[in-house]
Every structure is written in C-alpha cells, then in structure tokens.
MIKE-106982 format. One record per atom (N, C-alpha, C, O, CB): x, z, y; residue in three letters. Coordinates in steps of 0.05 Angstrom, whole numbers, plus 5000, padded with zeros to 4 digits. Glycine has a CB too. Example, Ala and Ser with C-alpha at 12.3 -4.5 7.8 and 13.67 -1.06 7.14 Angstrom:
526451564886ALA 524651564910ALA 526451564934ALA 528551694934ALA 522651814911ALA 525751424955SER 527351434979SER 525851575001SER 526851615023SER 528251144988SER 
//
This chain:
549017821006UNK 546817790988UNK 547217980964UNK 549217970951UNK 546517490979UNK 545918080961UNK 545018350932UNK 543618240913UNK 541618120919UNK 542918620939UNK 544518270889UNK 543518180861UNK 544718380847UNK 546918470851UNK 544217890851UNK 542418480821UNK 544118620804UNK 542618460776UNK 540218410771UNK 543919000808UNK 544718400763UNK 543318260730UNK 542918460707UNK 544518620698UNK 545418020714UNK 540418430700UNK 540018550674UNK 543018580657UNK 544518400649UNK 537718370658UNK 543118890654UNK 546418840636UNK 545818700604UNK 547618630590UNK 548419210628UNK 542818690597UNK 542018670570UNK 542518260572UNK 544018120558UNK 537918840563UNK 540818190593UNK 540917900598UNK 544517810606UNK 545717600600UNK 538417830627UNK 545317970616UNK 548717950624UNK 549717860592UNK 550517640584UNK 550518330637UNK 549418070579UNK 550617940553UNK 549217760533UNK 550217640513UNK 551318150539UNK 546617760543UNK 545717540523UNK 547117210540UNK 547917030526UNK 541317560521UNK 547117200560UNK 547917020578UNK 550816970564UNK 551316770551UNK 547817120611UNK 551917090566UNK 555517090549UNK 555317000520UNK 556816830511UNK 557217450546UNK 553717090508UNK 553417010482UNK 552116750477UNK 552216650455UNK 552117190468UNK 551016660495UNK 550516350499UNK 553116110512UNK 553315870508UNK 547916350521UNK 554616280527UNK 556516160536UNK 558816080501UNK 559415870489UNK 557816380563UNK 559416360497UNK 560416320475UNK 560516100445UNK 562216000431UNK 560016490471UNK 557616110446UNK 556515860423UNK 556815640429UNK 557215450414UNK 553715830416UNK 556715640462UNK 557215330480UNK 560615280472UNK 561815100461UNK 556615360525UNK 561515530484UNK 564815470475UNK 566215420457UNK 568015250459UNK 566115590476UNK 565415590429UNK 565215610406UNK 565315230387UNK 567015130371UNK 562415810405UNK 561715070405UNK 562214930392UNK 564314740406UNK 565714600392UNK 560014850383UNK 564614710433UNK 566114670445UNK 570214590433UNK 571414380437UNK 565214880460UNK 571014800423UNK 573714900407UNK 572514690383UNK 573614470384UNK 574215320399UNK 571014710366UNK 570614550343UNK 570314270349UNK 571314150330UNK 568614630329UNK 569314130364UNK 569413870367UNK 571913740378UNK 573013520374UNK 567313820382UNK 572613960393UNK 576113790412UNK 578213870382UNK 579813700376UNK 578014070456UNK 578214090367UNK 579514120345UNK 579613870322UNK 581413820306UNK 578414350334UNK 577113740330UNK 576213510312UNK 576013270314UNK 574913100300UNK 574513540305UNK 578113240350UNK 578412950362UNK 575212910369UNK 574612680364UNK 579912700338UNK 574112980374UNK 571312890396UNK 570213030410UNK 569813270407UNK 569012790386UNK 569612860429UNK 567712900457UNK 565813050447UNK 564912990425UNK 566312640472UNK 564413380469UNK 563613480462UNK 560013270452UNK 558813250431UNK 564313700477UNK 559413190475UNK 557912870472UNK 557712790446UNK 555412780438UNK 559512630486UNK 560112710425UNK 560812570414UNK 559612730379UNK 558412650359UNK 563812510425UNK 560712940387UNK 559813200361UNK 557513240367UNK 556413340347UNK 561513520359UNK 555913240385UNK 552613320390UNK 551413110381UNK 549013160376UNK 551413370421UNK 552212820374UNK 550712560373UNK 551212580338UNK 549212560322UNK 552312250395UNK 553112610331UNK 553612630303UNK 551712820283UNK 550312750264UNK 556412720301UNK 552113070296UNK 551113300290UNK 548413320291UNK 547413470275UNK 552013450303UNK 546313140315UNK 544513040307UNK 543912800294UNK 541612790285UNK 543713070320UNK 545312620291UNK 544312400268UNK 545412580243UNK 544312480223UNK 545812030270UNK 547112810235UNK 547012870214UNK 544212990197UNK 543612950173UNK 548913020216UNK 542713130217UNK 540213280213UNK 538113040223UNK 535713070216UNK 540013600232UNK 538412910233UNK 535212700239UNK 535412470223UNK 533512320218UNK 534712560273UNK 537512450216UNK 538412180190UNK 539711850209UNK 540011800233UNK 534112060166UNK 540111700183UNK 540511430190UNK 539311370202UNK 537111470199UNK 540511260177UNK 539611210221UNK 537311070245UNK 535511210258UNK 533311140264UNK 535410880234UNK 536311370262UNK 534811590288UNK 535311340313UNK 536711140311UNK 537111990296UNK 534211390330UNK 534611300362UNK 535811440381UNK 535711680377UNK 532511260375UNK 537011370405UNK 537611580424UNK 536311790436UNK 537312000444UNK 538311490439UNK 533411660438UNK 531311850449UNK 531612050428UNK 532712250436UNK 528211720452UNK 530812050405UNK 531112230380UNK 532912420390UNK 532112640400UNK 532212080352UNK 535812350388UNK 537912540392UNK 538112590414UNK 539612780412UNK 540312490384UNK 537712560443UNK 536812670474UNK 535312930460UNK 536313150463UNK 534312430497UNK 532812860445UNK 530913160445UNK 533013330420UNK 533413580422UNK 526413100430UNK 533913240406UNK 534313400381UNK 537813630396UNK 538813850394UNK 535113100344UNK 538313380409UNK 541413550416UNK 541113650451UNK 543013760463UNK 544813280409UNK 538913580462UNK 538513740492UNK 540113610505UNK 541013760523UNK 539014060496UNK 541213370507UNK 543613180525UNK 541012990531UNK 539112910518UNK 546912990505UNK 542212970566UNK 540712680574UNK 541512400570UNK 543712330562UNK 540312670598UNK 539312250578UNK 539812020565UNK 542311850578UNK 543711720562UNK 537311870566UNK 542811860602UNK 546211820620UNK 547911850593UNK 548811680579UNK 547412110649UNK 548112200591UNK 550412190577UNK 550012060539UNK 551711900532UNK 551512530581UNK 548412120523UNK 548312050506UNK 548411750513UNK 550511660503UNK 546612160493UNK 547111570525UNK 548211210525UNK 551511230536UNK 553311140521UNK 545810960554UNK 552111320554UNK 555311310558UNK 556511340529UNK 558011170520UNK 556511580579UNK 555611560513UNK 556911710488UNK 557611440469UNK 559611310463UNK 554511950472UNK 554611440465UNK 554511180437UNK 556210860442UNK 556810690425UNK 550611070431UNK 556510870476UNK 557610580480UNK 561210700471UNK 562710550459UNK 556910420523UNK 561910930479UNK 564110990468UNK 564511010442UNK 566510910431UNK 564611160476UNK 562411160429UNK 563811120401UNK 562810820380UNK 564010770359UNK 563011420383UNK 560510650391UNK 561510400378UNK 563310240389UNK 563610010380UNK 559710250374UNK 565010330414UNK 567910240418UNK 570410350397UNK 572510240390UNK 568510340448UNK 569110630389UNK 571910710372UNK 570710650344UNK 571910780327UNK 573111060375UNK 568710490334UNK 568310490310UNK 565410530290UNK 564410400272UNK 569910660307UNK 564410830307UNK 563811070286UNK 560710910286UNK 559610960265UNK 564211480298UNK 559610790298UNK 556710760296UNK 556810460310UNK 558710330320UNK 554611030312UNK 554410400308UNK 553510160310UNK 550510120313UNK 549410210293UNK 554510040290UNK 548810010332UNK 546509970334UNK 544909750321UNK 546109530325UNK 546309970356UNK 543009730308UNK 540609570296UNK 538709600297UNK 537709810289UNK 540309550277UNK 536909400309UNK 534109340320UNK 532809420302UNK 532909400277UNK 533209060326UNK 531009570322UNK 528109760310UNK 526409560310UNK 526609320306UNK 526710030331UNK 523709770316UNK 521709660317UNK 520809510352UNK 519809660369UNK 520109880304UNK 521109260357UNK 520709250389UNK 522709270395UNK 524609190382UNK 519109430404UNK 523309450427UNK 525609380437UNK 527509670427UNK 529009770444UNK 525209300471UNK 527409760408UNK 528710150401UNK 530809970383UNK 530709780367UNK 525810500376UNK 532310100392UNK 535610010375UNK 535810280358UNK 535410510366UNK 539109980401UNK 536310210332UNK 537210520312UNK 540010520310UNK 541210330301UNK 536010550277UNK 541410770320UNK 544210810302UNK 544910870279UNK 543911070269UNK 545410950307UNK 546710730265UNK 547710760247UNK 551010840244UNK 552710790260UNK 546910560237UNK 551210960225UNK 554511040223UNK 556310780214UNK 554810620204UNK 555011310196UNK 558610700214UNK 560010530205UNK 560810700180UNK 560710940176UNK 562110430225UNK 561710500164UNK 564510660140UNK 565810850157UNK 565711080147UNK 567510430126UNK 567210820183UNK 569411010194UNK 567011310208UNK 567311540215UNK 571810800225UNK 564711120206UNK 563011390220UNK 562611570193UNK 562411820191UNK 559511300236UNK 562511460183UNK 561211640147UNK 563811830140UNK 563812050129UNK 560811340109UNK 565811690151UNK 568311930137UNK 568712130161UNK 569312370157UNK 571911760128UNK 568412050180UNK 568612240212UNK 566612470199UNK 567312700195UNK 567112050249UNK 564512390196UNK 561112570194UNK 562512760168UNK 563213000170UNK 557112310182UNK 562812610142UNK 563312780128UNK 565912970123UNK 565513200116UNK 562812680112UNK 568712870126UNK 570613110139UNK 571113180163UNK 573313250169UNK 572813100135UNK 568613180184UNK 568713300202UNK 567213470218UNK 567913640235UNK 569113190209UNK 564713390209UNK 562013520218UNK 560213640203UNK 558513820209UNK 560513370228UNK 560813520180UNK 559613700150UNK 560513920148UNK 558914100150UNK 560013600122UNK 562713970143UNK 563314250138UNK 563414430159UNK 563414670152UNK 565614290125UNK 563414400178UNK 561914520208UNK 559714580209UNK 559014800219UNK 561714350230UNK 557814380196UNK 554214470199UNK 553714660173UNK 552514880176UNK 551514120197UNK 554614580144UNK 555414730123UNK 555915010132UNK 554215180126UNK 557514610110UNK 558315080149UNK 559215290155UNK 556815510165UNK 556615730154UNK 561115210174UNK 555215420187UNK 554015410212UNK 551715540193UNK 550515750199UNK 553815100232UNK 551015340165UNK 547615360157UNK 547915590131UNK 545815700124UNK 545915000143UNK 550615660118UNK 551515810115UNK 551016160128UNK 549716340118UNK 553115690118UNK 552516150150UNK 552916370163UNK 549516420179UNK 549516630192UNK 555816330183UNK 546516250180UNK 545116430179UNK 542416380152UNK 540016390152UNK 544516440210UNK 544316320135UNK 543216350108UNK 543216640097UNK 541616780084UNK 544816180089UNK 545716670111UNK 546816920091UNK 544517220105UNK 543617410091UNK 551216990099UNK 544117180132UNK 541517310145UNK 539417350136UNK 538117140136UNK 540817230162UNK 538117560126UNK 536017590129UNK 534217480143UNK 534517460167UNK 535917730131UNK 531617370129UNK 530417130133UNK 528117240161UNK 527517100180UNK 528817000100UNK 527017560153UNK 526517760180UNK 528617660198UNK 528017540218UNK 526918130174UNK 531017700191UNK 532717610230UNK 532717330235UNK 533817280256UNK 536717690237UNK 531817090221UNK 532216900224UNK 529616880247UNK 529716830271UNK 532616750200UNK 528016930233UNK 525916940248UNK 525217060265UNK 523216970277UNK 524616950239UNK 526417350276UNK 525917490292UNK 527617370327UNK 527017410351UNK 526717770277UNK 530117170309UNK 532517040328UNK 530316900346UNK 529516940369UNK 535116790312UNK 529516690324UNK 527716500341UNK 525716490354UNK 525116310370UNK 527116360333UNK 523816800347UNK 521916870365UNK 521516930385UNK 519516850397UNK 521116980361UNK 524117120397UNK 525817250414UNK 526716960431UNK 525616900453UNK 528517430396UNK 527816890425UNK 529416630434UNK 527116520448UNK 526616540473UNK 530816410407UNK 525416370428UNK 523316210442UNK 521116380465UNK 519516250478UNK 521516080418UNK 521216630466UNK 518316790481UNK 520516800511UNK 519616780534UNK 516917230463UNK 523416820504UNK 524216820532UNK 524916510548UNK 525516460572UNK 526717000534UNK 524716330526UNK 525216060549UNK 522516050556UNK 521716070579UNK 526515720536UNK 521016030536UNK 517015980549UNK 517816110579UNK 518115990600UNK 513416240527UNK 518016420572UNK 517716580605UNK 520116430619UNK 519416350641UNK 518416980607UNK 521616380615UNK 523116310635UNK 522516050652UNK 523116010676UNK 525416300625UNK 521215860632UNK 520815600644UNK 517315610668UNK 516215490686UNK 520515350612UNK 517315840649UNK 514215910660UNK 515416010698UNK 514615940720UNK 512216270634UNK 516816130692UNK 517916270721UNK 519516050746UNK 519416050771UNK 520416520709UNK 520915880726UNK 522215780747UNK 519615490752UNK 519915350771UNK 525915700738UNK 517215440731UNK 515315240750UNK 513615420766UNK 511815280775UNK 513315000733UNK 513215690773UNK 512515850792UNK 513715830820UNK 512915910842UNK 512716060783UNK 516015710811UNK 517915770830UNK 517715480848UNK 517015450871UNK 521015840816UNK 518415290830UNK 517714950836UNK 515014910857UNK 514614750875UNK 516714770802UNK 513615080850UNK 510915030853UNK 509915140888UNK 508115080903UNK 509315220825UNK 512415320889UNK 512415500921UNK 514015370938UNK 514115420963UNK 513615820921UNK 515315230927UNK 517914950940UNK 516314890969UNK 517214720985UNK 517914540913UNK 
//
C-alpha cells in the first residue's frame, strides 16, 4: 500500500502530538491523570459547578472517561458533586481541590495564557482561523467518507 503525507500536514500532525505530550509531562509532573488535569483545567475556565457534560465539550473527553475521572477524584478528595437543577449533578472543588487547582493548575494555565498573550493578537487569530478552516474540512471529508460506507 502507497501513501505519501503532506510533509506540511506531517509536521503540523507532530506539533499536535507534542501539545498532547507536552500537556501530558505536566499533569504526571503534577501527580494526575491526564483525565484528571483536563477536568480541573476545565472547571478552572467554566467555573464552580460546571457539569460533566460542560467539561466533555470544553475538554473534548468522553463521557466514559470523564465519569470514571470524577468518581476517582471524589475518591481522592478533590471534588465533590451537588444537585443541579433536576437530575444534573454540579462539581465542585473540595478545600483539597482548591489547593490542587491553585498550586497546580494555575500556574500551568497562567503559564499557557501568558505565552499566547505575549503573541500578537494578528497570530492569535490567524492560529485559530487556520486551525478551525482545517477541522471544518476535515470533518467535512471524513462525513463524505461515512456517507460512501
């Protein structure tokens, strides 16, 4: 079988691996599941009492693993669930989650909002345009593809 990959997509492909890895090294550096730093990291940015559904869309984890996640970490402590509205449970941080979040994930996201602060607000925007015109095509391509199944 013959394939040749775009060398331009070759390395954009690597440089996605990298950020995966990247955050990868920072969460095991920081005693948690990569799971565990994606759930944080989004209740840091969606706030107190977000829901799981919330953090599924905000951090791109399915719902399997984020409910496995949260039953682990209100086993170790860090959060704790309280009735929404109906049957939606909100998470909340414990005291031990509040100090995890803040010497552990704060200065990570700090770091993170930092380094594309310091960017020109043209590349910020040019990142995400770029970014987003090739998942559209891409998702566009592979339900072309679904569709010939």
């Amino acid at each position: 079988m013959e394939f040749r990959q775009n060398e331009t997509l070759r390395e954009f492909d690597r440089l996605n691996r990298q950020i995966d890895g990247l955050y990868h090294e920072i969460a095991i550096a920081r005693g948690l599941s990569d799971s565990a730093y994606g759930i944080l990291r989004a209740m840091l940015v969606l706030g107190e009492g977000c829901t799981q559904t919330a953090v599924c869309r905000y951090a791109c984890l399915n719902k399997q693993t984020v409910n496995s996640s949260v039953r682990r970490m209100i086993q170790d402590g860090l959060i704790e669930l309280r009735q929404g509205e109906g049957r939606e449970m909100r998470m909340h941080l414990t005291a031990q989650g509040e100090r995890v979040m803040r010497e552990r994930v704060l200065p990570v996201e700090r770091a993170e909002s930092e380094v594309f602060d310091e960017m020109p607000v043209e590349d910020q925007q040019a990142i995400l345009r770029l970014v987003n015109r090739y998942l559209d095509s891409f998702r566009r391509k592979i339900n072309e593809l679904e569709e010939t199944r």
